[in-house]
C-alpha positions in Angstrom: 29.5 -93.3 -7.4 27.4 -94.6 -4.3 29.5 -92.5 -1.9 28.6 -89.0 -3.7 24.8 -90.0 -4.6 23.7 -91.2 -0.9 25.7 -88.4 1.0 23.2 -85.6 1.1 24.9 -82.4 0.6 22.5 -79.9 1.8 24.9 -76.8 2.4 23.8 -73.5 3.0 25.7 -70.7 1.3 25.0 -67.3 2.0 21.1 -67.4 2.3 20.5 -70.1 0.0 20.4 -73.7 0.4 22.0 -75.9 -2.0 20.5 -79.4 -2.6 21.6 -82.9 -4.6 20.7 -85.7 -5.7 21.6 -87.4 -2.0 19.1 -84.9 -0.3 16.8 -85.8 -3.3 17.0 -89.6 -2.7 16.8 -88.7 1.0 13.8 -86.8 1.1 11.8 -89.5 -1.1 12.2 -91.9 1.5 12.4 -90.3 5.0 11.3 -86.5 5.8 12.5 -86.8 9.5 15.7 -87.4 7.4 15.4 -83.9 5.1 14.3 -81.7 8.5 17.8 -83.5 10.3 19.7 -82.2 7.1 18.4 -79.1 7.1 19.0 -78.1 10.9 22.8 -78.8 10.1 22.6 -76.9 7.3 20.9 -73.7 9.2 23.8 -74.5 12.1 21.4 -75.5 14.5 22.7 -79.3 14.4 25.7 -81.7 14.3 26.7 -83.5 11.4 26.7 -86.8 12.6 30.0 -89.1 12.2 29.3 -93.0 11.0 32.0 -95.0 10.0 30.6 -98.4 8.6 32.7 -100.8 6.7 29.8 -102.4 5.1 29.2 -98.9 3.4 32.9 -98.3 2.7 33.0 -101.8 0.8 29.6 -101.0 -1.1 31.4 -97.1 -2.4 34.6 -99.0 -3.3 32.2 -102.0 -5.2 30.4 -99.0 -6.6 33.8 -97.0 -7.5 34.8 -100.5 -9.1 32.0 -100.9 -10.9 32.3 -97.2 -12.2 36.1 -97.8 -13.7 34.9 -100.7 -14.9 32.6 -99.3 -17.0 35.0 -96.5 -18.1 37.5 -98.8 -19.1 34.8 -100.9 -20.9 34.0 -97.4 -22.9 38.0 -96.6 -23.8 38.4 -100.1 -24.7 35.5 -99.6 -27.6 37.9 -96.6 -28.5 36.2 -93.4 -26.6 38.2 -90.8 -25.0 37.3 -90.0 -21.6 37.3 -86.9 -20.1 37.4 -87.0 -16.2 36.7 -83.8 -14.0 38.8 -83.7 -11.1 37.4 -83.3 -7.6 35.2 -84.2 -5.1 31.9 -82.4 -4.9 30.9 -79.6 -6.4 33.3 -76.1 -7.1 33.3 -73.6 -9.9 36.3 -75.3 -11.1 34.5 -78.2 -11.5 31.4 -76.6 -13.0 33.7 -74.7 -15.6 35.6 -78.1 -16.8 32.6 -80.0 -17.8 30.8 -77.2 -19.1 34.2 -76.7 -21.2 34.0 -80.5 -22.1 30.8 -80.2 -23.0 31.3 -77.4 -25.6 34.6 -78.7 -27.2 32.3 -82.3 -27.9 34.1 -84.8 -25.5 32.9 -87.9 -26.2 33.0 -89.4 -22.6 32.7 -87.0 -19.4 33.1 -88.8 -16.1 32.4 -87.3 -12.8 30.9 -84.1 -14.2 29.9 -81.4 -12.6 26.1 -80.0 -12.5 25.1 -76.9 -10.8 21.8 -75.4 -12.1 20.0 -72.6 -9.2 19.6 -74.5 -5.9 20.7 -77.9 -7.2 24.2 -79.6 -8.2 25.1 -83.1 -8.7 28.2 -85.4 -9.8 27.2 -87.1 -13.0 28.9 -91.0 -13.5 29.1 -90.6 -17.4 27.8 -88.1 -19.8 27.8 -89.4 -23.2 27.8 -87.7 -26.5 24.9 -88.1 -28.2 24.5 -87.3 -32.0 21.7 -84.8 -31.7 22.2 -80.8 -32.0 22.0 -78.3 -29.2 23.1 -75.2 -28.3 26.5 -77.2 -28.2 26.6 -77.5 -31.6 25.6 -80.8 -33.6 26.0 -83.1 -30.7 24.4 -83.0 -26.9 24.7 -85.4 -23.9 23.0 -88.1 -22.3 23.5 -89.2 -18.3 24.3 -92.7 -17.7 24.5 -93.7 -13.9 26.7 -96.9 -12.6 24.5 -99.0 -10.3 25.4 -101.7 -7.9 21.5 -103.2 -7.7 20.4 -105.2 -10.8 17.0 -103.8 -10.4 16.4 -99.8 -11.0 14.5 -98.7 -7.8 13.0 -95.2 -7.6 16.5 -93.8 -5.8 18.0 -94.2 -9.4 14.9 -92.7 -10.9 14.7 -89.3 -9.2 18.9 -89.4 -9.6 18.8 -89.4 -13.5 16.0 -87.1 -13.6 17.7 -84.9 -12.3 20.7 -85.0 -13.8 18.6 -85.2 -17.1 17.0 -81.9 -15.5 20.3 -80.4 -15.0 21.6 -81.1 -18.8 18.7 -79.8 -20.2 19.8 -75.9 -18.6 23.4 -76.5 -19.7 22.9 -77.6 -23.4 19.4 -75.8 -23.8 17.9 -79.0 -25.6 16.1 -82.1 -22.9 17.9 -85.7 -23.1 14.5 -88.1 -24.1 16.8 -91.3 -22.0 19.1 -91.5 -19.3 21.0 -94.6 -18.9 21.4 -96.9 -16.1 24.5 -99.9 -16.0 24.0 -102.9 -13.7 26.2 -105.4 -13.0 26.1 -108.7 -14.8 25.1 -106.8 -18.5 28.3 -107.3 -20.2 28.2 -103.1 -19.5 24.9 -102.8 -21.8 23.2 -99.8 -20.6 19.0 -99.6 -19.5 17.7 -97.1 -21.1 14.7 -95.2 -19.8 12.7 -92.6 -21.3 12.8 -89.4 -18.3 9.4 -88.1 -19.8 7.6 -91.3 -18.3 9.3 -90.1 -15.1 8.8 -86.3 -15.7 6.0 -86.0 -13.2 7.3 -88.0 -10.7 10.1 -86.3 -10.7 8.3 -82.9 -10.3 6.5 -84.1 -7.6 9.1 -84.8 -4.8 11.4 -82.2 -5.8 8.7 -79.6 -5.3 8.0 -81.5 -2.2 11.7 -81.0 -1.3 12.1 -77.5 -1.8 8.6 -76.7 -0.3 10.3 -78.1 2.7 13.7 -76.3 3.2 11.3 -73.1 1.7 11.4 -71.7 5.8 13.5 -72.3 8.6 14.7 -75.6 10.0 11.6 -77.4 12.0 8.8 -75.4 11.6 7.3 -77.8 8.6 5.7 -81.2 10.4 7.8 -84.3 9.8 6.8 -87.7 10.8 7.9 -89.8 13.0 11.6 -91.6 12.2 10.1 -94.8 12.0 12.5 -97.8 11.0 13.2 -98.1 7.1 15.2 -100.0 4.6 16.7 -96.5 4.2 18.1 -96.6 7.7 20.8 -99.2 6.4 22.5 -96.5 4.2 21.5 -93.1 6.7 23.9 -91.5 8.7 21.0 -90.5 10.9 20.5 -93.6 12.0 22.1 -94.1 15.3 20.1 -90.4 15.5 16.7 -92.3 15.5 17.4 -95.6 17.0 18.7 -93.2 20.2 15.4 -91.1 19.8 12.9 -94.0 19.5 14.5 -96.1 23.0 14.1 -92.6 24.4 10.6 -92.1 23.5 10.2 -96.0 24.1 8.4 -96.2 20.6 6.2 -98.9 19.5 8.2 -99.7 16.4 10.9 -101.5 19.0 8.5 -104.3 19.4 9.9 -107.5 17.3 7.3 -108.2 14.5 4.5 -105.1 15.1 3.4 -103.8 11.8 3.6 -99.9 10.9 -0.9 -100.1 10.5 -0.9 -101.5 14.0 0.8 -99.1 15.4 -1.6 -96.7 13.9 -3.9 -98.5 15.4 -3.0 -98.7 18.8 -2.1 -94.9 18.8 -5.6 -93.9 17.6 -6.7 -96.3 20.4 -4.9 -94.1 23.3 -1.3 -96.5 23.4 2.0 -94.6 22.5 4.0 -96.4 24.1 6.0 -100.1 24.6 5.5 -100.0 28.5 1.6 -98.8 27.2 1.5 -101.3 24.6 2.8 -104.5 27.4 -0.1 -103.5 29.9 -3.2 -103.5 27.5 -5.4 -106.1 28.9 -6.2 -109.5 27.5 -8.6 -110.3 25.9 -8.6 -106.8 24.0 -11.0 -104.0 25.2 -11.7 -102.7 21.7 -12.3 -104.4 18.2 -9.3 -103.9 15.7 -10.4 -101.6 13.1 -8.5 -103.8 10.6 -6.8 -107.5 11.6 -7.8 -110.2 13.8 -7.2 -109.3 17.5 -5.3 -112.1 17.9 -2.5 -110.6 16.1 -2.7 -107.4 17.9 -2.7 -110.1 21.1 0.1 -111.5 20.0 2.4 -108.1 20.0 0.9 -107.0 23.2 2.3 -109.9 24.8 5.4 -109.8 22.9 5.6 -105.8 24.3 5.4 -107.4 27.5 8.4 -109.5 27.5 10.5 -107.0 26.0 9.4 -104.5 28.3 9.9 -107.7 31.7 13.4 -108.3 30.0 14.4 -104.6 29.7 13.6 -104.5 33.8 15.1 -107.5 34.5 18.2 -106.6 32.1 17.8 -109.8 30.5 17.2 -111.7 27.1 13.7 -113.6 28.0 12.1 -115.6 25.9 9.0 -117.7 26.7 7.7 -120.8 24.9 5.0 -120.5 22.8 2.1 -123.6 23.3 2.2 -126.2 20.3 -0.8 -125.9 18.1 -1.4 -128.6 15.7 -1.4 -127.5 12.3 0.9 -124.9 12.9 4.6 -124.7 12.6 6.8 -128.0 12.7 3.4 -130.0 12.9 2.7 -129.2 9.5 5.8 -131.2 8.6 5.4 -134.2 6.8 5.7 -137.5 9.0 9.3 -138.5 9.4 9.8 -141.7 6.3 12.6 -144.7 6.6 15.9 -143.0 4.4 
């Protein structure tokens, strides 16, 4: 369900840190995000505390959408099997390895724990094909809210997949994904076209927690969609006003930035007092457009003085905007 795959549960136990899917999904799109998650885990940082009810209704949509699909399996005459819990215990561990061995056709919520990595599988469906089971094995299909299958689902199944694999000694070839609106048809898609993929950021992952908290280099929290669903995020919208980042100007693009820092600006305040015309030639982009954020740098910077919303009108240009409207015509 959405609340158990975004969480991140990096926990350290003992000496050794545990990782999901969640820190998976984490690390592919923010690194800042994966060094934060790691300093809790070490005891070095606070967990942050975030409640959002536009999160709480997406994990009770996603918890819907989950039943639904359950009850859309009993209804075509499958027994499900669910594993109590939240998270992941040896109790849990034990049930759905148990399930698993007696055959049970449907196992929701199961539980995955393989060496540093555990996860909370939607639905693990027998499959007709012999393992170390017996003469069946499982498949992992995953309940989505989205209609289109981004790379956050991607890594998720793959690991899961991965996961399987260990317990029943034989790889799944698909994992599933079900999207609203399919009448509850499963996606199938084949995890060996992900395989490397796959590899890639999770060895990127554990390469990163491999030492202590901090000493590996992690970028910049820049803004990204990911911020929407991060708990970090009121983290690193406190650390870039602090640092009075660049990315605070309305419209700037992430390549200008990098072009105004290898140009000696680091700053907003910086950024508002470059002179105009430009001193330098824009490696890439008109300088008009690097114009145009300089000056918009410098009314955010003017308002933030003044304590003020400003705004200033911009010159009509014909051709541009409403002028490229059609002339007005009787009815």
């Amino acid at each position: 369900m959405q609340r158990q795959h975004l969480a991140g549960e990096m926990q350290k136990i003992g000496a050794k840190i545990n990782l999901s899917a969640g820190d998976l999904v984490g690390h592919l799109n923010c690194h800042y995000l994966t060094n934060l998650d790691l300093k809790v885990a070490n005891g070095e940082l606070a967990k942050p505390k975030i409640w959002d009810p536009v999160l709480e209704a997406l994990a009770a949509r996603g918890a819907e959408h989950e039943q639904g699909y359950i009850d859309h399996l009993k209804s075509g005459g499958l027994a499900v099997t669910r594993i109590d819990g939240i998270g992941i215990d040896s109790t849990a561990v034990v049930a759905t390895r148990e399930a698993m061995a007696r055959g049970d056709a449907v196992i929701a919520q199961g539980a995955l724990q393989v060496g540093l990595w555990n996860g909370r599988t939607d639905i693990l469906l027998r499959v007709e094909k012999p393992s170390l089971l017996g003469a069946w094995s499982y498949e992992v299909i995953d309940t989505k809210l989205a209609r289109e299958t981004k790379a956050n689902t991607v890594l998720q199944i793959s690991l899961y997949s991965d996961m399987l694999s260990n317990v029943q000694g034989i790889a799944p070839v698909v994992a599933h994904v079900v999207t609203p609106g399919t009448n509850f048809e499963p996606e199938a898609y084949r995890i060996a076209d992900y395989a490397a993929y796959y590899r890639h950021v999770r060895g990127s992952l554990e390469r990163a927690i491999a030492g202590p908290a901090g000493t590996s280099v992690s970028p910049y929290p820049e803004p990204i969609d990911h911020c929407d669903v991060c708990r970090w995020r009121r983290h690193c919208e406190e650390k870039r006003r602090a640092d009075d980042h660049m990315s605070l100007v309305a419209g700037i693009s992430k390549s200008q930035i990098g072009e105004l820092e290898r140009r000696g600006v680091g700053t907003m305040s910086a950024l508002a007092a470059v002179p105009i015309p430009l001193p330098w030639r824009p490696d890439r982009g008109a300088a008009s457009s690097y114009e145009r954020v300089r000056e918009q740098a410098r009314i955010q910077v003017e308002g933030r003085t003044a304590d003020a919303m400003l705004h200033e009108v911009l010159p009509l240009e014909s051709g541009f905007g409403l002028f490229r409207l059609p002339e007005p015509s009787a009815g």
